[in-house]
C-alpha positions as CSV (number, residue, x, y, z in Angstrom):
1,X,-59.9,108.4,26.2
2,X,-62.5,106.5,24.6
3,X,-62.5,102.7,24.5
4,X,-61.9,100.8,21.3
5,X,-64.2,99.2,19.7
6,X,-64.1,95.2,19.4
7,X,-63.6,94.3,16.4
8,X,-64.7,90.9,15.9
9,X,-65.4,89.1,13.0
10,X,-68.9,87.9,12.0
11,X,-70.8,84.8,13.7
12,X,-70.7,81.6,11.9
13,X,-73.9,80.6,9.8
14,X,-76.3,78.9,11.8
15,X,-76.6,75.6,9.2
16,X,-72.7,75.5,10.0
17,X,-73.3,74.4,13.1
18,X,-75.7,71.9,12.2
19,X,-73.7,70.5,9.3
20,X,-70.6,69.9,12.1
21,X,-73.4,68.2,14.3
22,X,-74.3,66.0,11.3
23,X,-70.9,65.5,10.8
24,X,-70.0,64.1,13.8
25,X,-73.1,61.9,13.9
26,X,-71.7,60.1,10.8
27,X,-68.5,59.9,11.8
28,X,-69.6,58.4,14.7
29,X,-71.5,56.2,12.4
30,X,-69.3,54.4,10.7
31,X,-66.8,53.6,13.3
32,X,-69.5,52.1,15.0
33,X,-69.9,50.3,11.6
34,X,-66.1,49.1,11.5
35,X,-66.4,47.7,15.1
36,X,-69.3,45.6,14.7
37,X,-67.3,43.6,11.8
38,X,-65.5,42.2,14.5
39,X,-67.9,41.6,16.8
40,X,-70.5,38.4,17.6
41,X,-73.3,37.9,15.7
42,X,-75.5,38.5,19.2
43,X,-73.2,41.9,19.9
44,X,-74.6,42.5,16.1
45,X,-78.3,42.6,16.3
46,X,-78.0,44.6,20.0
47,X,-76.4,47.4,18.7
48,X,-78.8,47.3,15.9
49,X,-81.5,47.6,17.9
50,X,-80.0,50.8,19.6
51,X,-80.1,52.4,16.0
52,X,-83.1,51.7,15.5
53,X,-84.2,53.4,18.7
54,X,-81.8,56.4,17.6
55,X,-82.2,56.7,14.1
56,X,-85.6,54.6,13.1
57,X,-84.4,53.9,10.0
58,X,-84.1,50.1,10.0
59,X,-87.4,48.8,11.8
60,X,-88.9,48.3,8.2
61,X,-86.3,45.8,7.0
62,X,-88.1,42.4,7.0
63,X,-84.4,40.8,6.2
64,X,-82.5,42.0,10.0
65,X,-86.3,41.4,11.5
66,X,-85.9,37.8,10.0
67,X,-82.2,37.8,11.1
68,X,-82.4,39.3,14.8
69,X,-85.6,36.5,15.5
70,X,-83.8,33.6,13.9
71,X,-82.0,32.0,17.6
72,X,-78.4,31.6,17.5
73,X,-77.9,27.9,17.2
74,X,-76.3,26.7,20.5
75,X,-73.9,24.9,21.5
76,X,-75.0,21.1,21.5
77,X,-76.7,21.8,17.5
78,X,-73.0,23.1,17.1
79,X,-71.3,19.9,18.7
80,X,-73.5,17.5,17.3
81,X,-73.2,19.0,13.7
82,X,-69.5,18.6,13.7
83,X,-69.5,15.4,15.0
84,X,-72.4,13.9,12.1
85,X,-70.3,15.7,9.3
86,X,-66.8,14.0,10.4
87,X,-68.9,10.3,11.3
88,X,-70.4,10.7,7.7
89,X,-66.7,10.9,6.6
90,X,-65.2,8.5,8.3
91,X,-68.2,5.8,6.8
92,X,-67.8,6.9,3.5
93,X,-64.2,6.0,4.0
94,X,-64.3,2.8,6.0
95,X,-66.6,2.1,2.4
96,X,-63.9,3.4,0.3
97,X,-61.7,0.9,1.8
98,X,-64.1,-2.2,1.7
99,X,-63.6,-2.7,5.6
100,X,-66.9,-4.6,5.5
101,X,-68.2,-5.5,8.8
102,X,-64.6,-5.0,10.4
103,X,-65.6,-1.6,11.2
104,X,-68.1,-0.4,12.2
105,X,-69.5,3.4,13.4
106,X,-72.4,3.8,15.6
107,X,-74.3,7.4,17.1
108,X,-75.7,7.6,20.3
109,X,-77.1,10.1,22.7
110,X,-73.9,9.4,24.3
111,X,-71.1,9.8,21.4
112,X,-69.8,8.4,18.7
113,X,-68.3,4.3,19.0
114,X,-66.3,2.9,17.2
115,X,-65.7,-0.6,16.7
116,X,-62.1,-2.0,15.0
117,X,-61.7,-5.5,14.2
118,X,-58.2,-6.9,16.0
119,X,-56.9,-7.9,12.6
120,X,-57.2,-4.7,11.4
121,X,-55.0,-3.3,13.5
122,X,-52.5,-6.0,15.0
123,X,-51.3,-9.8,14.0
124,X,-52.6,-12.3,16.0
125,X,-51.2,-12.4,19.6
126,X,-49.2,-9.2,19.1
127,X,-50.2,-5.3,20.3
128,X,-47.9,-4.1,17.4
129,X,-49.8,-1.8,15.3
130,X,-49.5,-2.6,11.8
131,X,-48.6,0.0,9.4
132,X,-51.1,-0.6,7.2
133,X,-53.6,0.1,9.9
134,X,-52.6,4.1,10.3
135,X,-54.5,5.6,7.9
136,X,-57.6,3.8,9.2
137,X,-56.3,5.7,12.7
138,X,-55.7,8.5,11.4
139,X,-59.3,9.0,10.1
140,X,-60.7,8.0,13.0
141,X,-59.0,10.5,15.3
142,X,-59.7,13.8,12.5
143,X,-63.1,13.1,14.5
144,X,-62.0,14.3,17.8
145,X,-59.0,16.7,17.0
146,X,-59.8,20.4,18.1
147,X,-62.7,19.3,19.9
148,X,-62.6,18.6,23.9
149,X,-64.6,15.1,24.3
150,X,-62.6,12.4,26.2
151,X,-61.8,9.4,23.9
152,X,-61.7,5.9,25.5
153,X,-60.1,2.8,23.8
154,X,-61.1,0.0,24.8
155,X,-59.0,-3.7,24.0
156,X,-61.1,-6.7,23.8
157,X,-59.9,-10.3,22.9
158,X,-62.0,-14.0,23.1
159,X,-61.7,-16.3,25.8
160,X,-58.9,-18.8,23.7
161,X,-56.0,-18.9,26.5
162,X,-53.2,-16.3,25.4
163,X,-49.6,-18.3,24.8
164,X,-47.6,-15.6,23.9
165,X,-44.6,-15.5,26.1
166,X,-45.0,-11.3,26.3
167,X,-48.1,-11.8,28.2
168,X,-49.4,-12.9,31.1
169,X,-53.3,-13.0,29.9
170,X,-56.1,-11.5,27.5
171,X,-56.4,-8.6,30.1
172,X,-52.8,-7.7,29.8
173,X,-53.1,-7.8,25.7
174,X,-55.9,-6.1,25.6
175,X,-54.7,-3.2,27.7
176,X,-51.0,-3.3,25.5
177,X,-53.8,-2.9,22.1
178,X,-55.3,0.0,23.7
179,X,-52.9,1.6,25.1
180,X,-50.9,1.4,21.5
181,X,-54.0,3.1,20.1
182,X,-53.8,6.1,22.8
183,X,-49.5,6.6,21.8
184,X,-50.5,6.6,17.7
185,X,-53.4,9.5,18.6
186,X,-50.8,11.3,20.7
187,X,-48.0,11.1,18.6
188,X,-49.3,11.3,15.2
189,X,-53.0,12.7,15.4
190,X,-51.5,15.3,18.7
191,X,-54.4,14.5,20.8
192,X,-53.6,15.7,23.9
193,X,-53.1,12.6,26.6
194,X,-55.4,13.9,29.3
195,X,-58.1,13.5,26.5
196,X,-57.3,9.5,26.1
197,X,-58.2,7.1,28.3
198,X,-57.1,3.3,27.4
199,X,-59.5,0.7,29.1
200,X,-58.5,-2.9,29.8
201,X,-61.4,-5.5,29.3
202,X,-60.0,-8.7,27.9
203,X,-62.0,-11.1,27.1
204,X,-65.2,-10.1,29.3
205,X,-66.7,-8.0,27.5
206,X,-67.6,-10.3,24.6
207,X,-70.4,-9.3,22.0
208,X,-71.0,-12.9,20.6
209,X,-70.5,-16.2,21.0
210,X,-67.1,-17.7,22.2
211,X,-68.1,-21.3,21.4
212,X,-67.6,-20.3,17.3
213,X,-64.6,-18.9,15.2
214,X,-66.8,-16.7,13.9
215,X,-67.7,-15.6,17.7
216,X,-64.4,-15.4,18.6
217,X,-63.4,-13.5,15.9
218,X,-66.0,-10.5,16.6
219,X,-64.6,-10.5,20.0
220,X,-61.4,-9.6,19.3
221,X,-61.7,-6.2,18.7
222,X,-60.7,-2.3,19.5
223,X,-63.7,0.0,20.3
224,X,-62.9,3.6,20.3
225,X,-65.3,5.7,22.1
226,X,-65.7,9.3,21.7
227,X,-67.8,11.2,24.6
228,X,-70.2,14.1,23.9
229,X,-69.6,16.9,26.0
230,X,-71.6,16.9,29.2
231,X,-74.4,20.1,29.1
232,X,-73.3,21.8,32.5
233,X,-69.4,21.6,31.5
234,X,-67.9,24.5,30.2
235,X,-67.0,23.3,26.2
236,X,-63.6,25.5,26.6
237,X,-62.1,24.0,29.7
């Protein structure tokens, strides 16, 4: 009995196969494409070398050359950026608000300081924040919020012998100032308390002459201090 013949159909086109090759490549393509929307700029510029290599079909763009030399800024351009914008705010509105020589912002390679005069913030004697005094606050502390630098406050009064019955001495009002400062960023500003510090100084700390009024008067003060992160710490922490 003879064997039947197979009967199979004819072989696909050769260019089929090719064009299902090509296919796939593209496909392959622009998920790769898709993915790289979400990914970092550095993730961005390795995989586009690796087309390159692949496909050599971008080395001759001068813009992603520009773009893949150009460094990433890092983090302490990023910090210090932030920080210059929101001191640049806060002095345009400390000038808004004709605080004068009251307040005062200063940059160094340390942080940001800034100095509040006592009446600004409290009646004489008292650590009673007035309410006029919270938008003032408030502006102050949009420096800090969402970024992780510790703030210290610092109370400071003159030498003039304290006769309120609530306390005891200069130190002690100076530390109830500060530490009123650290509840109104907690509270209304939701800084986090292990990012406050409140420091007690009185009245030895002073930055002019106790012998005048006008001495006296720079002395009694609030100075807020925000710290720069230091380079070995990790910024996310």
């Amino acid at each position: 009995m003879a064997k039947d013949k197979c009967k199979c159909g004819e072989a696909a086109p050769a260019w089929l196969t090719t064009f299902s090759d090509l296919m796939s490549l593209l496909l392959c393509f622009f998920v790769l494409i898709v993915s790289m929307s979400k990914v970092k700029e550095r993730d961005f510029f390795l995989a586009a070398g690796s087309l390159r290599g692949a496909f050599g079909v971008m080395a001759a763009d001068p813009a992603i050359m520009k773009l893949e030399n150009t460094p990433l800024p890092t983090l302490k351009n990023v910090q210090r950026a932030i920080i210059d914008k929101a001191v640049s705010n806060l002095q345009d509105f400390i000038k808004a608000r004709k605080l004068g020589d009251d307040a005062k912002v200063a940059v160094s390679d340390k942080g940001v300081a800034l100095t509040l005069g006592a009446p600004l913030l409290f009646d004489s004697g008292s650590a009673e924040l007035k309410e006029g005094s919270f938008p003032l606050l408030s502006a102050v502390f949009d420096i800090a919020r969402g970024w992780p630098n510790i703030i210290r406050v610092e109370g400071h009064t003159d030498n003039t012998a304290i006769r309120s019955g609530i306390y005891e001495s200069n130190w002690d009002l100076s530390f109830a100032r500060a530490l009123s400062v650290v509840k109104f960023a907690v509270q209304f500003s939701k800084i986090h308390p292990s990012r406050l510090a409140p420091v007690a100084y009185g009245e030895n700390r002073p930055v002019a002459d106790n012998l005048t009024e006008e001495g006296r008067a720079k002395n009694r003060r609030i100075e807020i201090f925000l710290e720069y992160k230091k380079e070995n710490e990790d910024p996310f922490k």
